[in-house]
N, C-alpha and C positions, 0 to 999 in steps of 0.2 A: 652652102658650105663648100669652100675651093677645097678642104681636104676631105682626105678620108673621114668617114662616121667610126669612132673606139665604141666596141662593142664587146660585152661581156655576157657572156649564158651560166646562168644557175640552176639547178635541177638534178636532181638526187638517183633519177632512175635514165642510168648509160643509153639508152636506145632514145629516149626522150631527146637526151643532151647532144646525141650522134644526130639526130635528123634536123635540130636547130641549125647547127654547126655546118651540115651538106647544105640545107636551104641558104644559108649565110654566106657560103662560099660562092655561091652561081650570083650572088646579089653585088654589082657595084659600087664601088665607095663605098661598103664597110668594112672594117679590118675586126675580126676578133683581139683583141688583147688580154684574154684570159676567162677561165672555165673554173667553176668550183661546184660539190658535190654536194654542199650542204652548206648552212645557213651560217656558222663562225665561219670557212673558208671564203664563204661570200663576202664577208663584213672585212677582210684582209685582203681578197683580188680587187674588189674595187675601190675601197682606200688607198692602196697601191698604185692603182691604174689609173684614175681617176676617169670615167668611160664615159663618153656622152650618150650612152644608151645602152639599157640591163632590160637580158628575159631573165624573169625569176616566176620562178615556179614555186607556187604557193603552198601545198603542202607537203612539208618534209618534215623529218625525224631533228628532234632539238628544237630549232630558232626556225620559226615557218617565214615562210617570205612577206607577211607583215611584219613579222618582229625586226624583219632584213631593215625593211625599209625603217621604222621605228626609230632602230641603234642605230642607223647612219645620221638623221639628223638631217645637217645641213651638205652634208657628201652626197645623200641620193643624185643619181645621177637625173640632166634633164630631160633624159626621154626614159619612159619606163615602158615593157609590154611584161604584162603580167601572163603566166602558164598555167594553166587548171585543169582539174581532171573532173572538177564538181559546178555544175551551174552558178551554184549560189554563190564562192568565191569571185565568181567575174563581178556581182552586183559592186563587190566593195572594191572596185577596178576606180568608180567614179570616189571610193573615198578619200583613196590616196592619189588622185588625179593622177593615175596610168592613162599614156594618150593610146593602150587597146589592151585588150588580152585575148587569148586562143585558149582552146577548150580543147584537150586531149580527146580522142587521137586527133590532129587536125592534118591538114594535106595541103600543101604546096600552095594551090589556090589562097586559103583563110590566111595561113600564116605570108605569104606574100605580101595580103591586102594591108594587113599588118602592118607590115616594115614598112610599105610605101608610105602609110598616114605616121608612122612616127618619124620618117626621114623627110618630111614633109612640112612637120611641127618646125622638128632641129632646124631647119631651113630657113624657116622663119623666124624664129626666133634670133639665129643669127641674121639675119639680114635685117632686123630691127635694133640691133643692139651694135652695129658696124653702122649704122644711120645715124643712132645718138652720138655714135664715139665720132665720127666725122662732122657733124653739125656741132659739138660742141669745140672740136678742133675748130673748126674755121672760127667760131665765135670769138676764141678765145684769142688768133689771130686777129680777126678784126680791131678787136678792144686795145692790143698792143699797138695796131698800126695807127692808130686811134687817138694812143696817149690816155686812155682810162681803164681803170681797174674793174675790170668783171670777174676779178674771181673768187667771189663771195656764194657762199654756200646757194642753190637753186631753191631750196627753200627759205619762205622770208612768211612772216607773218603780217600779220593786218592791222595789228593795234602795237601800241609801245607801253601798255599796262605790264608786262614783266609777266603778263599769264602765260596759258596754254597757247598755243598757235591757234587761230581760227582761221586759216587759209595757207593754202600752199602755194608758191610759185612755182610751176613749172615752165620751165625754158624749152624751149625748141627754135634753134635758130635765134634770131635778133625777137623774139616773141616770146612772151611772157604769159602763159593764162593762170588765173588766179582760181585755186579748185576750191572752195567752201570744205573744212573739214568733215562738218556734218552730214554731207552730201557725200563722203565715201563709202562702201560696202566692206569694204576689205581690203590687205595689201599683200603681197605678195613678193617676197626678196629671191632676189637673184646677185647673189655677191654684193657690190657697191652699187646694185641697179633694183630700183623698185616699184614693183607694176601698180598704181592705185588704180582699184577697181570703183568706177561711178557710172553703177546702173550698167550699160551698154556699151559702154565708153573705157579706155583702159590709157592712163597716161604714166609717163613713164617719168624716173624722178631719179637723180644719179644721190643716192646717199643711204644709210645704212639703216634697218632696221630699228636698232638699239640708237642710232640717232633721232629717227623721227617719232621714236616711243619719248624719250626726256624730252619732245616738243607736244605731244599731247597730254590731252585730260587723260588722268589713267582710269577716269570714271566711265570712260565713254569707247575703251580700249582694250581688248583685251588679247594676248596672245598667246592660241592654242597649239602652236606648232613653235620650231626653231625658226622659219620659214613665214609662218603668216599672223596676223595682225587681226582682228575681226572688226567690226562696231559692234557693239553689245546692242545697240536699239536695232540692227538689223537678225538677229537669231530670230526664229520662227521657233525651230522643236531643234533638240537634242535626242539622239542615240546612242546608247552605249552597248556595247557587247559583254558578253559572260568573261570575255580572255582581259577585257579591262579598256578594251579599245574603244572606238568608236566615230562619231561623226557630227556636225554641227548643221544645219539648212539654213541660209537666207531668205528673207523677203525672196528673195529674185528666182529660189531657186535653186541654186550653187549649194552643193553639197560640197563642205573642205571637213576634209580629217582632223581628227582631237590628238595629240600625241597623249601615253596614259600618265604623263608626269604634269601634264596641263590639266588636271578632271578638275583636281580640288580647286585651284585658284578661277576656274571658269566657274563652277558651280558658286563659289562665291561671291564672284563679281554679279553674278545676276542674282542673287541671295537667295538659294535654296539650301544655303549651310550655312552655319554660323563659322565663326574666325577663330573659333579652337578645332 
């Protein structure tokens, strides 16, 4: 990233919030853009700010820093380091795919190590998403200089029956790979950009969540977040928490979070409830 990292600190107890802040400040290319005390003032600094990376401190008084993340939705920011004073809140760091957390009191070292893997994430991620945005510029140059029309959605289907999609095209450059639906794990939105996850492999598809759900079977689809997509034939186990939260596992592995407004229509689609 050429610019600065926007960064926002959450955390309820002042000396906590003061030593992020001092460690932040000695750190390059991050700029703070706002501090909040508690879990509504969080949900308003970073709505406001729009910050590419939040420490949030997980329990506070009201709205705990899951519930943070929860109510934002599709606003969480892309880099999260989660704050803890208790072991066991770091475990569910992996459920909201936080890229670290730190365990109170921590020291310059831990918290360092930190920032460097989430500034490291941000980094690449932008530099993969400034790759699509220029490979599909030239393409799209090309096809002009060309005299033909390529600017037809990057996903296409395999059959002309009027069904479900059974294949994705994705574009990279003048290259087309055709990904088998069935063969996906999961997806993963990022604005008008979407990660399909297959197995080991992660390709990248420019179109919109809520588009490539009215191209699939909704039998074989289901979405537990604002944010992600699952296959139902890959869930292993489900967990859920006492506060209403919880978590889904893959075949693979992959641990992705449940939002609590998604329990009912997941437990449905895999039929452990009926439709009233």
């Amino acid at each position: 990233m050429t610019t600065a990292i926007r960064a926002v600190v959450v955390d309820d107890e002042p000396a906590a919030r003061e030593a992020i802040l001092t460690f932040l400040s000695d750190t390059p290319n991050i700029e703070v853009v706002g501090e909040a005390r508690d879990g509504q003032e969080a949900l308003d600094v970073i709505r406001s700010s729009r910050p590419d990376l939040l420490f949030l401190d997980v329990h506070m008084p009201g709205l705990s820093g899951f519930d943070v993340l929860d109510r934002l939705g599709d606003d969480v920011p892309r880099g999260v380091v989660l704050v803890t004073a208790h072991d066991e809140f770091a475990l569910r760091a992996f459920d909201v795919r936080a890229v670290d957390y730190v365990t109170k009191p921590f020291g310059r070292g831990r918290f360092t190590a930190a920032v460097d893997r989430a500034v490291r994430r941000l980094r690449a991620d932008e530099a993969l998403n400034q790759r699509v945005t220029i490979e599909s510029l030239l393409e799209r140059l090309r096809s002009e200089d060309e005299g033909t029309d390529e600017s037809g959605a990057e996903m296409v289907a395999s059959d002309s029956s009027g069904g479900a999609t059974r294949r994705l095209g994705v574009r990279l450059g003048n290259r087309t790979t055709l990904v088998p639906v069935e063969e996906i794990d999961w997806v993963e939105a990022d604005g008008d950009l979407l990660r399909l996850h297959v197995g080991d492999t992660v390709h990248l598809l420019r179109s919109t969540l809520r588009e490539l759900t009215n191209r699939l079977d909704p039998g074989d689809f289901v979405r537990i977040h604002r944010s992600v997509l699952v296959h139902v034939a890959r869930i292993r186990t489900l967990q859920r928490e006492p506060d209403g939260s919880g978590a889904v596992t893959l075949d693979s592995g992959v641990s992705l979070r449940v939002a609590r407004a998604r329990w009912d229509g997941l437990e449905r689609q895999l039929g452990l409830r009926g439709e009233g």
